[in-house]
N, C-alpha and C positions, 0 to 999 in steps of 0.2 A: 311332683305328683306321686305321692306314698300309696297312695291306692292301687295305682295303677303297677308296682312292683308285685304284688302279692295276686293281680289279676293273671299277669303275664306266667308268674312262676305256676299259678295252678295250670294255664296250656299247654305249657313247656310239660307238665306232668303228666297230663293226659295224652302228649304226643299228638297235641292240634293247635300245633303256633300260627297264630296270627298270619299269613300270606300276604307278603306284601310285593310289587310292580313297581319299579322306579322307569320314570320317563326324564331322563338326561343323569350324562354321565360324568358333569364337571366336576370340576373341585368340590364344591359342595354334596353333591347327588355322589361322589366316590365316598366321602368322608361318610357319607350316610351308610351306604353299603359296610362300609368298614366296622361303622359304632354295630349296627344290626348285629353280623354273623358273628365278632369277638364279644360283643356285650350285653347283647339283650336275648334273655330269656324269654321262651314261648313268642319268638318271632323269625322270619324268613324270609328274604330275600328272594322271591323266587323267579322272578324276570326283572332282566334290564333291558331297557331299549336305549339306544344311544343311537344319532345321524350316521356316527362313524363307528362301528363294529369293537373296531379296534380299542376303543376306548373304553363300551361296556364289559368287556373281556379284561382290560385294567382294572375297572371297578371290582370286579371276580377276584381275578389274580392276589391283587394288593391287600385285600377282605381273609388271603387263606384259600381260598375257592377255586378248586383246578378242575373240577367235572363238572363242564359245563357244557351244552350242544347251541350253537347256534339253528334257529331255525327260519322259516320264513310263512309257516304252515298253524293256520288255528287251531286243527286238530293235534298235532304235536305238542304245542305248546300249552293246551287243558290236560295233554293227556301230562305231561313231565311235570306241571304245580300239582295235580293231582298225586302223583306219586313224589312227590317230595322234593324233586330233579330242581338245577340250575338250569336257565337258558337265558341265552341273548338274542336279540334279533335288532335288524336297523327297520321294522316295522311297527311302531307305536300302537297301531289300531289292535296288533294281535292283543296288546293289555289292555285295551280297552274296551275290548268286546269277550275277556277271557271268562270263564264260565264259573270260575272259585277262587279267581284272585280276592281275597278280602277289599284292600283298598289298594290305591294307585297314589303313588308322590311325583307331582310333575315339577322339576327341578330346572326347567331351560330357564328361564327369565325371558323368553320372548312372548311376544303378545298376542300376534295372531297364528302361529303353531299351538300356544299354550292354552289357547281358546278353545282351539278344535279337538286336543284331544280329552280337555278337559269335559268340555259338553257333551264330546262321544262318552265316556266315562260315564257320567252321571247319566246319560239316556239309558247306557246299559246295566244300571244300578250298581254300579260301585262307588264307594265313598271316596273322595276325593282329598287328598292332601297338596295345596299351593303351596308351593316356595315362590310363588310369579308374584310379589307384592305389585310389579306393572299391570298385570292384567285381575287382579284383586281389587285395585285401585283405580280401573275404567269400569271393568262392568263385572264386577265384584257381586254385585246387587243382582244382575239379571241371573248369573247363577246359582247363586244361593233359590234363586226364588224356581229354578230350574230343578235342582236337588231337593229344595221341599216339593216339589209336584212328583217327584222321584221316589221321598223317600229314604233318600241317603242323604249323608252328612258330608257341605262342601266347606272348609277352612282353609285359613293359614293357619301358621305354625309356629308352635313351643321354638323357644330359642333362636328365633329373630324378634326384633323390638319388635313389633305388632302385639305377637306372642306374650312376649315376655310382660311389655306393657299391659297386655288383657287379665295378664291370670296376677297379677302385682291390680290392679285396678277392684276384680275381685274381690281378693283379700282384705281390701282397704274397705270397700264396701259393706262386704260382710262383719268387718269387726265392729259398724259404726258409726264411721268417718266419710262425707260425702266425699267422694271423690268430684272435683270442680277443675282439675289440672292434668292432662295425660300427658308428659315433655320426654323428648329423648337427648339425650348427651353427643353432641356432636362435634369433631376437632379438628374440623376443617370444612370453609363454605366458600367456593369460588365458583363463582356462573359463568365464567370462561373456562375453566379447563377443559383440554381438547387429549384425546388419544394420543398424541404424540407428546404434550405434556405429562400424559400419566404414563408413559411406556416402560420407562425405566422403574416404576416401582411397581407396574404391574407382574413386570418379568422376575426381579426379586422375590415376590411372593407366590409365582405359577397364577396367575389373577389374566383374565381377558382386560386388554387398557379399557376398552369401551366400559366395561362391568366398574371397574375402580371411577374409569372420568362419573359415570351417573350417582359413583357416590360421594366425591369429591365437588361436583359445581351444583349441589341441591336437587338436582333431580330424586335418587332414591329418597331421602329423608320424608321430602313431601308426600311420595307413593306412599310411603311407609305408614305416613300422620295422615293421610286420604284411607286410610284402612281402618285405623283405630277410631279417626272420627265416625267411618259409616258404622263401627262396632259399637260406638258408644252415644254417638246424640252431636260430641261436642262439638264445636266450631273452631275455623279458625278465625282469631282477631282481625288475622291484617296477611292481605294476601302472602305469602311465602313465609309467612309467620314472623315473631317479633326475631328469636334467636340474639336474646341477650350473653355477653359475656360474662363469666365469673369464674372462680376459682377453684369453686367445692359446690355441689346441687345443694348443698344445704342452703348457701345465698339464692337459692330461686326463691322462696318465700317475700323477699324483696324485691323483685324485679320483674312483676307480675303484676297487672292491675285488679283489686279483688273485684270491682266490678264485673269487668270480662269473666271472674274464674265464677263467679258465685249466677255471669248471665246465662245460663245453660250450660255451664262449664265452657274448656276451651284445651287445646290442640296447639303445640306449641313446639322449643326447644332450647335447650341454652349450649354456648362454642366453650367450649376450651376447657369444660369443668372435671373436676375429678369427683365421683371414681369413673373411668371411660372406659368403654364404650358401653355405658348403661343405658337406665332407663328411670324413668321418677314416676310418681304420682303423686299431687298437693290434695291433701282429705280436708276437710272443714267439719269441726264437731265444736259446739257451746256451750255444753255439758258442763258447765263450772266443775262437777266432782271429779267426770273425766278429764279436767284440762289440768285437774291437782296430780291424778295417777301418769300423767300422761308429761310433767315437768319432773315427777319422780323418775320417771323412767330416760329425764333426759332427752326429749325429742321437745321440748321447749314450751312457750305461753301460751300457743295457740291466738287463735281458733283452727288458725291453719297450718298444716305438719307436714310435711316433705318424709314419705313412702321411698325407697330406690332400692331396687338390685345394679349391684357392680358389674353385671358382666350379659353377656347375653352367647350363647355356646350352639350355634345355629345344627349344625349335624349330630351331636350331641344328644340333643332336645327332639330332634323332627320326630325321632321314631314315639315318642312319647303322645306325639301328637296325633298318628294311626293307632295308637291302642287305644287311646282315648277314645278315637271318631268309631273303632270297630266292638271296642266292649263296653262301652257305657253310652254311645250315642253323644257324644259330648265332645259340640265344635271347640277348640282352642280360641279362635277370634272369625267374625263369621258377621257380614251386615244385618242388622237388624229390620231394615226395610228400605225404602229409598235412598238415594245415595244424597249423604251431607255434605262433605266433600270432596272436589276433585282436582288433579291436576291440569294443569294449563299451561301451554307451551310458549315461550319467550325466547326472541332472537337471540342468540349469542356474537353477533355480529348483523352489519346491514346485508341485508339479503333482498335480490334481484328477484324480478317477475323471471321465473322461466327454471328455476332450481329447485334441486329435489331436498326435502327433511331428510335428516339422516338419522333421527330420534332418539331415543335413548346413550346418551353418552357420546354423545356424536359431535361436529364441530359445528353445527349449525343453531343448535337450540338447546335451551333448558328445562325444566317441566319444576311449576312454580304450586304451592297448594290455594284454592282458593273454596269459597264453598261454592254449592253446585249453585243454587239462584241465584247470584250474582255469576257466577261462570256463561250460564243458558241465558240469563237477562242480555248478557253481551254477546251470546254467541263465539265464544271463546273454542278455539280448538283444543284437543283433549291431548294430552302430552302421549299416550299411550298408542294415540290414532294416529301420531305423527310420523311413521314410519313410511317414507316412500311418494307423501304427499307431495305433490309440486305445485309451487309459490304459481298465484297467477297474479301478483301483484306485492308491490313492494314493500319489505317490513326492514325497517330501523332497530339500530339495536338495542337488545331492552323489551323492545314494544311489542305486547302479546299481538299472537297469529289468531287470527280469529279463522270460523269457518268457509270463510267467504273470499278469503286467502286462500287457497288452496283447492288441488284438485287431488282428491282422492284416489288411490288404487282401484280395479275395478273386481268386483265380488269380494270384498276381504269379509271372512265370519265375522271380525271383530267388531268391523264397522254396521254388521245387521244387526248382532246383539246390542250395539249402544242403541241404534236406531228402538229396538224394542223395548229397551232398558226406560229411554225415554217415554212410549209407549204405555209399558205396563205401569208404571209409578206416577204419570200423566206428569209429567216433567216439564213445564213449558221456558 
């Protein structure tokens, strides 16, 4: 985003950088901290909230950032972003009801924490930056449509696939070329793997195993293409997607049905291809002249042409995606209205009447993408509401949980906004 470099340098000039709130302090939400204070111009850091104290103060520390006050007090904490101060506190709501934070980055990945402060945020007009591609991908839709009655700008984010896929989709757009194909590059898909599976390589790279198992047994990928679908119209083909193999993205142009891509387009991904961990887009243009400039150039016959960035740099990117939301009004990826597609929950094992879901990345289930009328035709439970539910009857393994399965937690936000989500978009 070239714009957005010469936006930021003029605030940094004026001495009124962009104010930004991070809510969680992990690996990712630290990396953020860190890109911010060493490398971007005309932006700031000015609250973190983290569970555990201790951790937002890491975020600090590691960023450069040694004066910092914890606090616990709302007045404190308007007065110290007001005057330009660092603070931490293990109360979320203080950034969410702050009085000149610009915008907020909610970095947990959990669903129904990620809901509440999210919605708090947006009630009290600040723009909203998701990393939660889980709670983007359940009811995604109800808050976008909560932010428009607000006013402010709710998205995900530059530099996760979603991101990356939205502004590469874009581009392709704009130059042209229909876009009929949104695919992510994926290099490993197992619907069993369980936290103790993933332990060992989660602890190699500082990763939570839960976080790695959702992205190794298909749960994220789906959240991820349940995002880009409600941003884009597309569908997907075939529940949990085709996810052909191949060698290089440029073989996706054959392993694709052009029916599907040219039906409303389609939402998809291929295993094992290089360049990883990217992201594609297939355009379709029948321009005979442009199909001449378009062989010159080396990207082949057409009608249909394989789009891809190599890489996708999630911390990196995010902050790009607050300057965006705060100086140009301009979500990153963002549902366009009802939701098209959603995730749907699958046993990872036979499981008894009488146990509890363990959800995301857990050893009990997997979250598959399907789209929403066919999901609510079947009454399918929603992979993201799967937190905590207990089975009141028996599911085989494989065999999606439906609603009627399970007993829900009692008051979870999450679960009133689906209910509304349904509601407001007349969702049957």
């Amino acid at each position: 985003m070239i714009i957005v470099d010469n936006a930021l340098k003029k605030r940094e000039k004026e001495g009124n950088p962009v104010k930004v709130g991070i809510i969680g302090a992990g690996f990712i939400g630290r990396g953020t901290v860190l890109t911010i204070e060493e490398s971007i111009p005309g932006m700031k850091v000015s609250a973190i909230s983290n569970r555990t104290i201790h951790t937002a103060a890491k975020a600090y520390e590691q960023a450069g950032v040694h004066e910092y006050v914890e606090t616990r007090s709302q007045k404190e904490l308007d007065k110290r972003v007001e005057d330009g101060a660092y603070t931490i506190t293990d109360e979320p709501e203080l950034l969410c009801h702050a009085k000149n934070l610009d915008v907020i980055i909610e970095a947990t990945g959990a669903v129904e924490f990620g809901a509440q402060v999210i919605l708090e945020a947006i009630n009290n007009g600040i723009h909203v930056v998701s990393m939660n591609a889980e709670v983007d991908a359940t009811i995604g839709p109800i808050l976008k449509y909560e932010a428009d009655k607000q006013g402010v700008i709710f998205t995900n984010t530059d530099g996760d696939q979603p991101g990356v896929l939205m502004n590469l989709y874009r581009f392709v757009d704009l130059i042209g070329y229909k876009p009929v194909l949104a695919g992510n590059i994926k290099g490993l898909q197992d619907h069993y793997r369980t936290p103790e599976t993933q332990k060992a390589f989660a602890e190699k790279y500082n990763q939570k195993p839960r976080m790695v198992t959702s992205f190794a047994d298909g749960t994220k990928i789906s959240m991820e293409m349940a995002v880009v679908a409600n941003a884009t119209g597309f569908q997907c083909k075939k529940r949990g997607m085709h996810g052909p193999e191949c060698t290089h993205v440029k073989e996706a142009l054959d392993l694709f049905s052009e029916d599907d891509m040219m039906d409303g387009g389609m939402v998809d991904y291929i295993l094992g291809a290089e360049p990883g961990p990217g992201v594609f887009v297939i355009g379709y243009n029948d321009n005979p002249i442009l199909q001449e400039y378009a062989n010159y150039l080396k990207m082949g016959d057409g009608p249909f042409y394989v789009f891809y960035v190599p890489y996708h740099l999630p911390h990196l990117e995010v902050p790009l995606t607050a300057a965006r939301a705060v100086l140009f009004r301009d979500a990153t990826i963002a549902p366009k209205g009802k939701p098209v597609c959603e995730v749907i929950t699958q046993a990872k094992k036979d499981l008894k009447a009488g146990e509890m879901l363990d959800g995301l990345g857990g050893f009990t289930c997997y979250g598959s993408i399907e789209n929403s009328k066919t999901a609510r035709n079947e009454n399918l439970l929603p992979m993201g509401l799967s937190q905590d539910c207990r089975l009141v009857n028996d599911v085989s393994k494989d065999e999606v949980i439906r609603i009627k399965d399970v007993q829900f937690p009692p008051e979870r936000l999450c679960d009133k906004l689906w209910e509304k989500q349904l509601k407001i978009f007349e969702i049957t």
